[in-house]
BAFI-3210 file (N, C-alpha, C; in Angstrom, 3 decimals, decimal comma, padded with zeros to 6 digits):
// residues 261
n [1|2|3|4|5|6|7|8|9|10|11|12|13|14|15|16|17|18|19|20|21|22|23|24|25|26|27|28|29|30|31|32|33|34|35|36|37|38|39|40|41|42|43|44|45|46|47|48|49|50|51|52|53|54|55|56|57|58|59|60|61|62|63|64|65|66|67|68|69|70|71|72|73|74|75|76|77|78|79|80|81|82|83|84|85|86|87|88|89|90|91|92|93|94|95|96|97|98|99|100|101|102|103|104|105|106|107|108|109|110|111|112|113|114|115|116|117|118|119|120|121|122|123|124|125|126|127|128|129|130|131|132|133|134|135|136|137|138|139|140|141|142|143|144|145|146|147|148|149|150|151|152|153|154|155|156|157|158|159|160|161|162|163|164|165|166|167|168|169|170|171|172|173|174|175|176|177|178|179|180|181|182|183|184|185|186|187|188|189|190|191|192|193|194|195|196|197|198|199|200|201|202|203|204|205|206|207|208|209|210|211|212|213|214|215|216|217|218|219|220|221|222|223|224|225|226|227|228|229|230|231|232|233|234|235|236|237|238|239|240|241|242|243|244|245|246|247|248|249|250|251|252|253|254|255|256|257|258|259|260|261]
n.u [037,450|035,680|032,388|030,230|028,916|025,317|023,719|023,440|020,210|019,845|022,067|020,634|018,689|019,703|020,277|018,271|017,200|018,789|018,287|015,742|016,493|017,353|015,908|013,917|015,380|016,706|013,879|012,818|014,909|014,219|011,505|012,021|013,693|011,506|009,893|011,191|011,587|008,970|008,773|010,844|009,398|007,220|007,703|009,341|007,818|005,834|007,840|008,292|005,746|005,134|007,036|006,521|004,292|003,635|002,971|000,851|-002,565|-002,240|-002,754|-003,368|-000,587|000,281|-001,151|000,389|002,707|002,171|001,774|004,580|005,600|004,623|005,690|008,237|008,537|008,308|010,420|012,262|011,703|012,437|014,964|015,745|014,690|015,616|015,189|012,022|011,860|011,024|011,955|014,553|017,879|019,937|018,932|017,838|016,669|016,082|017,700|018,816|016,909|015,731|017,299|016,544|013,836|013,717|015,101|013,527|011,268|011,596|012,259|009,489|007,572|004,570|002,108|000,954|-003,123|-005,142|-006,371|-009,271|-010,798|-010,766|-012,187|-012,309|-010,852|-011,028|-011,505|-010,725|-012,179|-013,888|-014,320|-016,281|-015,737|-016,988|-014,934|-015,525|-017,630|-016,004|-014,020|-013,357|-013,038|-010,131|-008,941|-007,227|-007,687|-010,031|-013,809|-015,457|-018,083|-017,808|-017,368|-019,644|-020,188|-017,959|-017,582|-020,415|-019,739|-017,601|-017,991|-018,148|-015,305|-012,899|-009,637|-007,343|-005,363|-003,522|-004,588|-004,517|-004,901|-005,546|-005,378|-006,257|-005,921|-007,970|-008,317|-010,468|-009,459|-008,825|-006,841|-003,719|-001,909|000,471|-000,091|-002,426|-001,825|-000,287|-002,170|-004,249|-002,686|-002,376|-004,948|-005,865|-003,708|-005,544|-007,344|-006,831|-005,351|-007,366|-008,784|-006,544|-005,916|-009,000|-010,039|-007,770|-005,914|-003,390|-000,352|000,845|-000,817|-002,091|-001,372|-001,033|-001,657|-001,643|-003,611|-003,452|-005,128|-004,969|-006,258|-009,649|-012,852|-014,970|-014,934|-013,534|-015,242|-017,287|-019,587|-020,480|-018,970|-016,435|-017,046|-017,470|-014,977|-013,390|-012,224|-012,219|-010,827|-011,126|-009,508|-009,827|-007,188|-005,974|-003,147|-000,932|001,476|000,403|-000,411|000,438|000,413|002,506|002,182|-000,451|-002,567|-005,322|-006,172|-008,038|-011,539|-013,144|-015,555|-016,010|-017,152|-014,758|-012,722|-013,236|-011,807]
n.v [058,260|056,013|055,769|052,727|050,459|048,846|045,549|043,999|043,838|041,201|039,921|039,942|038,451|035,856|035,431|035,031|032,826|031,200|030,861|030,053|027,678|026,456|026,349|024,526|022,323|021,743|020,997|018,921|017,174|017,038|015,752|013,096|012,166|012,007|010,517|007,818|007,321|006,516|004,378|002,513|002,451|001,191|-001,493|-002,676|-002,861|-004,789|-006,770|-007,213|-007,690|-010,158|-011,653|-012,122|-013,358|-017,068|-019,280|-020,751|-020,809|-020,912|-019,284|-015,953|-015,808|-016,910|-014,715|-012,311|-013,236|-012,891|-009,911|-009,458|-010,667|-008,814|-006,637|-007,297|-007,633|-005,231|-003,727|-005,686|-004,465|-002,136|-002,246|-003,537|-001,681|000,855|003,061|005,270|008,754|010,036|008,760|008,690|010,498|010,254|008,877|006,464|003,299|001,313|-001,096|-001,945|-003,393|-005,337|-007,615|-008,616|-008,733|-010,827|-012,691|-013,433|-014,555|-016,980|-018,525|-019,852|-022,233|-022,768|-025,231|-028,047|-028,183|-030,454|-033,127|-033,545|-031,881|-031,876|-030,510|-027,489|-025,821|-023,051|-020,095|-016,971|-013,999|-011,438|-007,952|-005,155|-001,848|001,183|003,870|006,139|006,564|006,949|008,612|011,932|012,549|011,748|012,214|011,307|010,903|010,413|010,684|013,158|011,932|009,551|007,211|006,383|004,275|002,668|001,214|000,130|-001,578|-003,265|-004,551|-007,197|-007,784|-009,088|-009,343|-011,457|-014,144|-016,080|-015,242|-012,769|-009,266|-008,131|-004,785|-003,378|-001,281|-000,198|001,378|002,983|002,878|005,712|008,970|009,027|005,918|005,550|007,492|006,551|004,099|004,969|006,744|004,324|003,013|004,824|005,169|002,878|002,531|004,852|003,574|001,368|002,523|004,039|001,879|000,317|002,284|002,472|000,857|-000,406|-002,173|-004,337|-003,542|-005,614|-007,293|-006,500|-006,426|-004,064|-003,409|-001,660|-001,475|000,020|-000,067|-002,231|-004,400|-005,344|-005,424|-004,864|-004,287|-001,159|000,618|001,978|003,587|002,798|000,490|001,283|002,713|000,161|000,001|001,139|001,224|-000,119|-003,456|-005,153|-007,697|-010,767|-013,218|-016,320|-017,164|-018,637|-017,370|-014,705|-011,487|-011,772|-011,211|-010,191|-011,182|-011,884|-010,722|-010,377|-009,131|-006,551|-006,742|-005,416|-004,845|-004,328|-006,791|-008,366|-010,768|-010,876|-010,334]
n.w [-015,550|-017,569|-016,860|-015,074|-017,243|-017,183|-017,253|-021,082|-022,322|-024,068|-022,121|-019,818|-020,634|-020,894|-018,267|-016,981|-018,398|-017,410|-014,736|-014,742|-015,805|-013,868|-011,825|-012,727|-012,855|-009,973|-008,945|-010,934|-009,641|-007,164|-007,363|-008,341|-006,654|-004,514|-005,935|-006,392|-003,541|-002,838|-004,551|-003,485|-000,921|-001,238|-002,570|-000,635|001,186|000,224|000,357|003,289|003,911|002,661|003,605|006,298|006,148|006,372|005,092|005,777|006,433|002,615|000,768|001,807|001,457|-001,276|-002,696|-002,002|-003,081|-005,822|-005,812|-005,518|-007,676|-009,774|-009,140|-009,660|-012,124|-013,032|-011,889|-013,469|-016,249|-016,180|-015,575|-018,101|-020,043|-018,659|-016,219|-015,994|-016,830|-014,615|-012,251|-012,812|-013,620|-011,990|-010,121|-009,517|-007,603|-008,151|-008,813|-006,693|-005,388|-007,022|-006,807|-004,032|-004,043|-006,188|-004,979|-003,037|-004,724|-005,159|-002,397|-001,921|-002,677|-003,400|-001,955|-003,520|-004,558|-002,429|-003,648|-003,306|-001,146|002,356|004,850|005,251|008,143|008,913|007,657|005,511|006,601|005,126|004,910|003,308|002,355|001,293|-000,181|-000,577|001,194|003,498|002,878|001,351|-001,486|-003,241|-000,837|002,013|004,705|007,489|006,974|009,238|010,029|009,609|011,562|012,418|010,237|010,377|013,098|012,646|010,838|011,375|013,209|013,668|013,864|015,387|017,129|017,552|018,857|016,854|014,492|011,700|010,545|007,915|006,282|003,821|001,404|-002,229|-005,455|-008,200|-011,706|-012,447|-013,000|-011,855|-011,766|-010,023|-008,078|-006,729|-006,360|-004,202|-002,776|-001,745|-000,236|001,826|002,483|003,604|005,881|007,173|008,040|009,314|011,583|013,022|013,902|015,204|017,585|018,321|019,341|021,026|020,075|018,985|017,653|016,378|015,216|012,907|009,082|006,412|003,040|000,017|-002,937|-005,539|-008,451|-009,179|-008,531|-009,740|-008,672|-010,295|-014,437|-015,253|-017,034|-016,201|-014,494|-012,316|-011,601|-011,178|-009,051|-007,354|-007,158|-005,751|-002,463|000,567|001,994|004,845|006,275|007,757|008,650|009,004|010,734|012,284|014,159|014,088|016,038|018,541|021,816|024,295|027,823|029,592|028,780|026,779|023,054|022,555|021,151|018,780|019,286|021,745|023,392|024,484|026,464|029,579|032,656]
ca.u [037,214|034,197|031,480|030,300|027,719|024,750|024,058|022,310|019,301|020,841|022,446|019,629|017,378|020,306|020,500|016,798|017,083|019,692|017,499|014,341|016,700|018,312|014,823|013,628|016,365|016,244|012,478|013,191|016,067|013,180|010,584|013,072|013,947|010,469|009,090|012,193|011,271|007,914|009,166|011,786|008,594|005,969|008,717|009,564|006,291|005,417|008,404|007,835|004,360|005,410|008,569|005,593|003,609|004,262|002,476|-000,135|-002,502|-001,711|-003,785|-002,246|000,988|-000,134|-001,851|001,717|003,548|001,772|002,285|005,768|005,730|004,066|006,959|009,553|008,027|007,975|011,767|013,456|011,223|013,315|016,360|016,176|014,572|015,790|014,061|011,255|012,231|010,691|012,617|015,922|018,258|020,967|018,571|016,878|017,438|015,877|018,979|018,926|015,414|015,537|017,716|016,143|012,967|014,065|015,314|012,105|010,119|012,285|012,638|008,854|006,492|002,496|001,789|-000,364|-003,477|-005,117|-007,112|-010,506|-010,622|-011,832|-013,007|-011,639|-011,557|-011,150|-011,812|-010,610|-013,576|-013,379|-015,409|-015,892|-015,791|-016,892|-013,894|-016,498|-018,622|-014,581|-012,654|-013,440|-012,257|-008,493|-008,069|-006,849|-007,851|-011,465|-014,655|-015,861|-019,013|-017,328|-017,485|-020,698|-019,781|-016,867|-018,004|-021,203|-019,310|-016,362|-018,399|-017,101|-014,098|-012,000|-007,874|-007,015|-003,988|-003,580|-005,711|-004,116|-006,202|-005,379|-006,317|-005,386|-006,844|-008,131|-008,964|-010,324|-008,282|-008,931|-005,578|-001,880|-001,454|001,530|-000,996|-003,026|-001,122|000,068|-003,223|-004,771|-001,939|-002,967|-006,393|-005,122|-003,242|-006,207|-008,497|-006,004|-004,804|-008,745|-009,265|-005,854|-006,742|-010,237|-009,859|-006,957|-005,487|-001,599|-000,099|001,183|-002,143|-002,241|-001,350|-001,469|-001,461|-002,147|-002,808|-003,595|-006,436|-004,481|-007,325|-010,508|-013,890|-015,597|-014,874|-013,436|-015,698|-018,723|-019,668|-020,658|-017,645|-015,578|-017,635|-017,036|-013,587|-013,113|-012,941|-010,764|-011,293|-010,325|-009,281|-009,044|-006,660|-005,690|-002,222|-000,784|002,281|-000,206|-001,236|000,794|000,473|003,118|001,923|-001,754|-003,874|-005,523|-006,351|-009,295|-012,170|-013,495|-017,042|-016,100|-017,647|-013,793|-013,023|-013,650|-011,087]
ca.v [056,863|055,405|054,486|051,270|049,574|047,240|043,911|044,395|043,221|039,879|039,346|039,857|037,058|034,868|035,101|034,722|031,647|029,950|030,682|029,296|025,812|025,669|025,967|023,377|021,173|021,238|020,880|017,709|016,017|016,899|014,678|012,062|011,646|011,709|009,062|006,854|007,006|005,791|002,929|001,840|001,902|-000,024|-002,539|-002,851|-003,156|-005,583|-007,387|-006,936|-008,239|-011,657|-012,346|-012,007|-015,096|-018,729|-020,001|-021,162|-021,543|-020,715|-018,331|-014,483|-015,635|-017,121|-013,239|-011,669|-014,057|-012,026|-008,725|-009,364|-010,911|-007,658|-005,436|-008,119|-007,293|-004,001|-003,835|-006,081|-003,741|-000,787|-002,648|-003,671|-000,259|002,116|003,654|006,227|010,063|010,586|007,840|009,040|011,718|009,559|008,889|005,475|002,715|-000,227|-002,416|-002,007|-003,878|-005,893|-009,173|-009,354|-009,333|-011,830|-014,001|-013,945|-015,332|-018,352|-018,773|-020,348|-022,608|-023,160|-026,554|-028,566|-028,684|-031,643|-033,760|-033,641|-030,641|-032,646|-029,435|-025,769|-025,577|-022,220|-019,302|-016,063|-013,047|-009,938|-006,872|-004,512|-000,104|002,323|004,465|007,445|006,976|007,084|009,960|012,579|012,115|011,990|012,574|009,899|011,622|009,898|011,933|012,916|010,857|007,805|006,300|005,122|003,175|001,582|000,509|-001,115|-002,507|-003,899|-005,442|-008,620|-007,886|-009,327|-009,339|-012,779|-014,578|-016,658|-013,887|-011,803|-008,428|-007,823|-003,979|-003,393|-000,119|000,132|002,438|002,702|003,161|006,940|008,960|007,972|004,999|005,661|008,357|005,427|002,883|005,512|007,061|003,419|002,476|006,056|005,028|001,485|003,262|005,561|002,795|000,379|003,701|004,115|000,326|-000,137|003,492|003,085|-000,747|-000,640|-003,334|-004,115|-003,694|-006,932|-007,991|-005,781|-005,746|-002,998|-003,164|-000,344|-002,345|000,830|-000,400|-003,614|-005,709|-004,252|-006,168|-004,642|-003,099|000,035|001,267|002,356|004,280|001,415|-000,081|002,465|002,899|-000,666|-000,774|002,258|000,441|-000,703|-004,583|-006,015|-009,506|-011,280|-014,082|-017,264|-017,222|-019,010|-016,566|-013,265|-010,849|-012,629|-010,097|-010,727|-011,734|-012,558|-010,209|-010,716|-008,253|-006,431|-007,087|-003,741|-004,256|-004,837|-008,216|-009,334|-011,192|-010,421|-011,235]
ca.w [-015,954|-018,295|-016,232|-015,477|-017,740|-017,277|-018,423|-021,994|-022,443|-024,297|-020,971|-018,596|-021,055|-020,651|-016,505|-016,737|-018,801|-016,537|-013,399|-014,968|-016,059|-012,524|-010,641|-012,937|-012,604|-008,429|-009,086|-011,217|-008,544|-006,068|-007,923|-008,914|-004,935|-004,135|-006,630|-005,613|-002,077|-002,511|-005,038|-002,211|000,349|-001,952|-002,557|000,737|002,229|-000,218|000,926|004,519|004,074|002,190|004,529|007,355|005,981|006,923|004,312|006,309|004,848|001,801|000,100|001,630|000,607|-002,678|-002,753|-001,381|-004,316|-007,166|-005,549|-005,656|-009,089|-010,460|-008,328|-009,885|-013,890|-013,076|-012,165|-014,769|-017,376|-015,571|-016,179|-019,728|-021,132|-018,673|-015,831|-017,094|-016,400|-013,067|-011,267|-012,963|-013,353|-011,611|-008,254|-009,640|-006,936|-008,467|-009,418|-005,058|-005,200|-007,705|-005,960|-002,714|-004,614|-006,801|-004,133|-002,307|-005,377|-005,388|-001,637|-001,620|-003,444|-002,861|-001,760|-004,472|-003,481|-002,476|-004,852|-002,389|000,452|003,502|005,097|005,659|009,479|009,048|006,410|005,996|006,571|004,374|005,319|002,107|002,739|-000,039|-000,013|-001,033|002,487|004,494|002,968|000,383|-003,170|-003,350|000,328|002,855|006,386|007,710|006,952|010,889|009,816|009,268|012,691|012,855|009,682|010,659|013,810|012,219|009,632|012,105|014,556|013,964|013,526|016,384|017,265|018,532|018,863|015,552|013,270|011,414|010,622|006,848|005,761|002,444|-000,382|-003,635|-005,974|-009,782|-012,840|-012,419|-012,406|-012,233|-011,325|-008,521|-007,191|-006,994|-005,217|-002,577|-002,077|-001,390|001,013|002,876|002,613|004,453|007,305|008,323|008,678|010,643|012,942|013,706|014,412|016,619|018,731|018,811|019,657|021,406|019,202|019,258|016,361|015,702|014,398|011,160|008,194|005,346|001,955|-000,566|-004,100|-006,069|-009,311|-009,490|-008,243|-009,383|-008,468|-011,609|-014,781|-014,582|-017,563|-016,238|-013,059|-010,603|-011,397|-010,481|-007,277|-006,113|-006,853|-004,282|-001,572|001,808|002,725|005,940|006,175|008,844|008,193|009,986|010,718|013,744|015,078|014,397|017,036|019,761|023,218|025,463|029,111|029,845|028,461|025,494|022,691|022,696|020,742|018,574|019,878|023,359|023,799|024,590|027,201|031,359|034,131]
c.u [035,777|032,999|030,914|028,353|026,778|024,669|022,989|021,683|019,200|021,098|021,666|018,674|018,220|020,303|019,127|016,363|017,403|018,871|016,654|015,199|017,229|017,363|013,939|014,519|016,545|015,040|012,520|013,590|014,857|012,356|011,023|013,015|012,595|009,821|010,042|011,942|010,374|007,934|009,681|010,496|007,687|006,781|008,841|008,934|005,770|006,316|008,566|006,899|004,673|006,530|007,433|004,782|003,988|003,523|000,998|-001,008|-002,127|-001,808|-003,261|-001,212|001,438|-000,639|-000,542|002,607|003,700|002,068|003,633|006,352|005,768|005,006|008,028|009,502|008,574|009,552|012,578|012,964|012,343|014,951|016,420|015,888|014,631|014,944|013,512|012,261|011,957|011,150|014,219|016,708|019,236|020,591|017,613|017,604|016,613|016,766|018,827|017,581|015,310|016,234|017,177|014,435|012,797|014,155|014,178|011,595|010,300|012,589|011,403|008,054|004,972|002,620|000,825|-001,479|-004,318|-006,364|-009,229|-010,272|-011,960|-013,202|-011,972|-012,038|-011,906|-010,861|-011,180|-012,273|-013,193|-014,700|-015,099|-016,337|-015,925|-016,192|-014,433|-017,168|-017,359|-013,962|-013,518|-012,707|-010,617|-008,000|-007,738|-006,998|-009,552|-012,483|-015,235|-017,410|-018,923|-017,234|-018,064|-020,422|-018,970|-017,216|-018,889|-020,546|-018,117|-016,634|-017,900|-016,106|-013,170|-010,858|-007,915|-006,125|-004,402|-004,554|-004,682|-004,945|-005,093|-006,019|-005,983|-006,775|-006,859|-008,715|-009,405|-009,220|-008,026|-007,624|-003,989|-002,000|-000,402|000,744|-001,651|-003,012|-001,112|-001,394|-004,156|-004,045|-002,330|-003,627|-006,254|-004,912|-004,401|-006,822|-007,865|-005,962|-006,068|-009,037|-007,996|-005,993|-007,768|-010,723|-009,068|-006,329|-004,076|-001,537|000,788|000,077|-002,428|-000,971|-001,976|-000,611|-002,080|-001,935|-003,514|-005,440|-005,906|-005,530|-008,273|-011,515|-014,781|-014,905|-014,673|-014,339|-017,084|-018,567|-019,568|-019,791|-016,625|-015,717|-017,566|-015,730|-013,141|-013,522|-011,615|-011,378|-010,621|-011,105|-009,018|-008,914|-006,108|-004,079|-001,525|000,139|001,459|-000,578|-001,089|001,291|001,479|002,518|000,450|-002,765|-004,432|-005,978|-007,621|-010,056|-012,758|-015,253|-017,223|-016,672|-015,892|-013,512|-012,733|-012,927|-012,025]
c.v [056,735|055,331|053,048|051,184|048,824|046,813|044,679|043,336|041,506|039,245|038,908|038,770|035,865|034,300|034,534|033,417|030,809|029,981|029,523|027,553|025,265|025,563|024,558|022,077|020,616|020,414|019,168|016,601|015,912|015,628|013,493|011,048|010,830|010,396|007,664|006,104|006,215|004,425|002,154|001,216|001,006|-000,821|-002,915|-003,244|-004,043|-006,575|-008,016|-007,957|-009,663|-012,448|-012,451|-013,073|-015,963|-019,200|-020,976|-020,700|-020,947|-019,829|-016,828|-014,621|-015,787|-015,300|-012,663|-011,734|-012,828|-011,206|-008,251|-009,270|-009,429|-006,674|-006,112|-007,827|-006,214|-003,304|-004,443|-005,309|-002,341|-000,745|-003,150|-002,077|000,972|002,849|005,320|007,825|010,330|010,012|008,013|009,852|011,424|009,097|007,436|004,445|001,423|-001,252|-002,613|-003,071|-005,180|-007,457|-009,232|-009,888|-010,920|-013,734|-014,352|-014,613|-016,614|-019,339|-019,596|-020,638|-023,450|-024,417|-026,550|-028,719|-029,595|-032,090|-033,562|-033,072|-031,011|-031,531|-028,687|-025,694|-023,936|-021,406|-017,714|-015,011|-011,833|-008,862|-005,770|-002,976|000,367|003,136|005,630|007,388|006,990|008,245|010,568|012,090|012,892|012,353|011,154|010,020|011,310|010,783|011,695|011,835|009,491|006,703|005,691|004,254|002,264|000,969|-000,439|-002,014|-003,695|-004,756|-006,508|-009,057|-008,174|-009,920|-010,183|-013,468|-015,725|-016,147|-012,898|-010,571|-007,699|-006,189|-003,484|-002,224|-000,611|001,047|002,288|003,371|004,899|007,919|008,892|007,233|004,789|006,337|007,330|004,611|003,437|006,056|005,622|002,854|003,517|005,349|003,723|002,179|003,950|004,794|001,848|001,242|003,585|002,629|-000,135|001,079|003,285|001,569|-001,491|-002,247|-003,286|-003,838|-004,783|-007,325|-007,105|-006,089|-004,723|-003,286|-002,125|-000,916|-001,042|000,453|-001,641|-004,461|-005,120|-005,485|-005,901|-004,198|-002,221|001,142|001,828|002,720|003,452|000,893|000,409|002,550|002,021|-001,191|000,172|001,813|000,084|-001,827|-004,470|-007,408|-010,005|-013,064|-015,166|-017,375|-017,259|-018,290|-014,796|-013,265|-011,790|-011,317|-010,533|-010,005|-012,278|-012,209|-010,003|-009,252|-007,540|-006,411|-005,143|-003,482|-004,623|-005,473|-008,767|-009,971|-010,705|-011,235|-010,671]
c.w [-016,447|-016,950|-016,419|-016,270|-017,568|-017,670|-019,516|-021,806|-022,822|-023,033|-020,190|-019,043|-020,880|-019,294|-016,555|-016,711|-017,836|-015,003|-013,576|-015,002|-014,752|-011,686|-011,683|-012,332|-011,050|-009,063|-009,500|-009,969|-007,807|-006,604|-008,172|-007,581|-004,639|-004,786|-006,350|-004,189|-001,924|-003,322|-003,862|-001,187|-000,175|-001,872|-001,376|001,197|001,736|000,276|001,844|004,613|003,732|002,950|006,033|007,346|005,920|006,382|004,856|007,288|003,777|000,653|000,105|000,913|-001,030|-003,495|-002,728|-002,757|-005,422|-007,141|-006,049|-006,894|-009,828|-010,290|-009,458|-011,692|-014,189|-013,484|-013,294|-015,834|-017,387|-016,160|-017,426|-020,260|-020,463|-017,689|-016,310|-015,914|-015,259|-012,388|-011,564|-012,432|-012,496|-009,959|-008,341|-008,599|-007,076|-008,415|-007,698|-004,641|-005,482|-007,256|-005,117|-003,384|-005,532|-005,850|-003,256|-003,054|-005,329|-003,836|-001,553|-002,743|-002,914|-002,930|-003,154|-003,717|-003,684|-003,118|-004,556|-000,956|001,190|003,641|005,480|007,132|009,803|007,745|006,728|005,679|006,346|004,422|004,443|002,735|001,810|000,622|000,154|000,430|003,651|004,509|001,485|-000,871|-002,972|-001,938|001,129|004,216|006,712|007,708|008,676|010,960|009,710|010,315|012,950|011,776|009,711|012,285|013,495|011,523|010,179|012,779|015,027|013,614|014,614|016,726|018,727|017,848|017,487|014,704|012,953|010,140|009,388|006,481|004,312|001,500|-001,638|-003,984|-007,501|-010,101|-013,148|-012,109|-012,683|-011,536|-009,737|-007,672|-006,585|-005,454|-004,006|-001,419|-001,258|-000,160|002,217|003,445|004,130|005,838|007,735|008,834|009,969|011,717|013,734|014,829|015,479|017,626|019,094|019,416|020,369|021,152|019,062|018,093|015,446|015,048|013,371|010,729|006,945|004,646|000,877|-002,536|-005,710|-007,055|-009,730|-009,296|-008,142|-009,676|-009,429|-012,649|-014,659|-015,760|-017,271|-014,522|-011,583|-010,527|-010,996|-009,384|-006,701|-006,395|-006,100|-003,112|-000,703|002,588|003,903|006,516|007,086|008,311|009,286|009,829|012,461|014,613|014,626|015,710|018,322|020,917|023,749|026,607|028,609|029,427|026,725|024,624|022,732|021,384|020,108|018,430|021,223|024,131|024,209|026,419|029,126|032,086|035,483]
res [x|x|x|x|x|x|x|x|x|x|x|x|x|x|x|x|x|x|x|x|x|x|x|x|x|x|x|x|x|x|x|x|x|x|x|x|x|x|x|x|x|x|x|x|x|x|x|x|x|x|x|x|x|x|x|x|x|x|x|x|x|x|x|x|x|x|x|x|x|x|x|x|x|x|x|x|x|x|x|x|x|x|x|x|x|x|x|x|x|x|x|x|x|x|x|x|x|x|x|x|x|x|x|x|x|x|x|x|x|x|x|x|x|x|x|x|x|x|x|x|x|x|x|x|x|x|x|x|x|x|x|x|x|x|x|x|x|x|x|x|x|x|x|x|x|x|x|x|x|x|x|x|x|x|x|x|x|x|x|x|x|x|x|x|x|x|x|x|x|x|x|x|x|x|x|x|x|x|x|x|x|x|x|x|x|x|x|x|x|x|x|x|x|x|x|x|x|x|x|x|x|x|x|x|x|x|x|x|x|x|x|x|x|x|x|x|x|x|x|x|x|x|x|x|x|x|x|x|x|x|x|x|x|x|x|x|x|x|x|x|x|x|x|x|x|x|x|x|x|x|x|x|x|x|x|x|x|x|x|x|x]
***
C-alpha cells in the first residue's frame, strides 16, 4: 500500500489561517463580554445612585439627572446607528438598559426654584485630591505615601446621620474614554475603602461615582488643566435617610473627635 502523505504546504497555511481567525474571534467575544459588563455596571451604578436620592435638596439629584441623561443619549445613539464593534458581535445589552433608564428620567422633576433664597441652612462641602499625589498614572491602588494626605485633607470630613459622603473620580481627556470612566470609578472605590476601614465608617454613608473627563474643572488643552481635572472630590451631602446606623451608636468621625459615651 502507498504511503500516507502530509498536508502540503497549501494546507498547513490554511490550518494556520483558521487558527489565527478562531483565536481572534474568542479574543473578540472576550472583549465584547467584557466592555458589556462594564456598560451594564456604569449604567447601573448610575442608576443605583439616582434611585438613592430623595430629591432633597435638590442639587445631587439634579447632578444624578444629567448623568443619566448622558447614559440615556448614549443608548438611543446605540439604538438608532447600531452598537459600535466592541459592544457587539451578538453580546450588546443595551436595548436591556435603555427603559429603566428611560423611565427614571421621567419618574422626577426639580422643583422651581424660589424667586428669593431665604437662606441655605445647609451646604454641601467638597474636598478636592490631585489624583497624581493618590495613585500613580493609570493605576487605581493608593501610593503608600498617600496617608498623610488624605488624612490632612479629610479632617473634616465627618459620617453623620443625615450626610451623605459623596466620592466620585475624574480624569482628563487623555486616553479612551471608557478607560476613563472605569479607571475614575477605581480611583473612587480606593479612596472610599480607605475612608470606611481607616474610619470605620458604615457603608451606608457613601456614595461612588466614577464620571470619567465628563466634568472637567479646566480646559483639557494645556498641562495645568489636565492636572486639575485629575482629581477625586468628596462631597458631603445633606440628605436626611443617609448613613442611618442601626441601634445607638453613632458613626465615627475620620479624625476621631466623634462622639464619647
Amino acid at each position: 500500500m502507498p504511503g500516507r502523505r502530509g498536508l502540503t504546504p497549501a494546507q498547513r497555511v490554511g490550518l494556520r489561517a483558521g487558527a489565527l481567525v478562531w483565536v481572534f474571534g474568542v479574543a473578540a467575544l472576550l472583549a465584547s463580554f467584557a466592555n458589556n459588563h462594564r456598560l451594564i455596571r456604569s449604567v447601573g451604578d448610575d442608576l443605583a445612585f439616582y434611585h438613592r436620592l430623595t430629591g432633597t435638596p435638590p442639587e445631587p439629584k439634579i447632578q444624578a439627572q444629567q448623568q443619566l441623561r448622558h447614559d440615556e443619549q448614549l443608548l438611543a445613539r446605540y439604538q438608532r446607528q447600531g452598537a459600535p464593534l466592541s459592544l457587539g458581535l451578538g453580546l450588546y445589552q443595551g436595548q436591556v438598559l435603555h427603559p429603566p433608564v428611560q423611565l427614571a428620567l421621567s419618574d422626577w422633576v426639580p422643583p422651581k426654584p424660589a424667586a428669593i433664597a431665604v437662606k441655605e441652612k445647609e451646604q454641601a462641602q467638597i474636598v478636592r485630591l490631585d489624583s497624581l499625589s493618590l495613585f500613580d498614572s493609570g493605576k487605581a491602588v493608593l501610593k503608600p505615601d498617600s496617608t498623610k494626605m488624605l488624612v490632612n485633607s479629610l479632617v473634616g470630613i465627618k459620617a453623620r446621620p443625615g450626610w451623605l459622603i459623596v466620592v466620585s473620580g475624574h480624569t482628563d481627556n487623555t486616553g479612551n474614554a471608557k478607560q476613563n470612566q472605569t479607571l475614575s470609578l477605581q480611583r473612587a472605590e480606593a479612596v472610599r475603602n480607605w475612608m470606611r476601614d481607616t474610619g470605620d465608617v458604615p457603608e451606608s454613608c457613601f456614595a461612588v461615582q466614577g464620571y470619567g473627563d465628563s466634568r472637567p474643572l479646566a480646559p483639557n488643552d494645556t498641562d495645568a488643566g489636565r492636572a486639575q481635572n485629575r482629581r477625586v472630590e468628596i462631597s458631603l451631602v445633606p440628605q436626611a435617610d443617609a448613613c442611618q446606623v442601626p441601634g445607638n451608636h453613632p458613626p465615627s468621625s475620620l479624625d476621631g473627635d466623634g462622639t464619647q459615651h
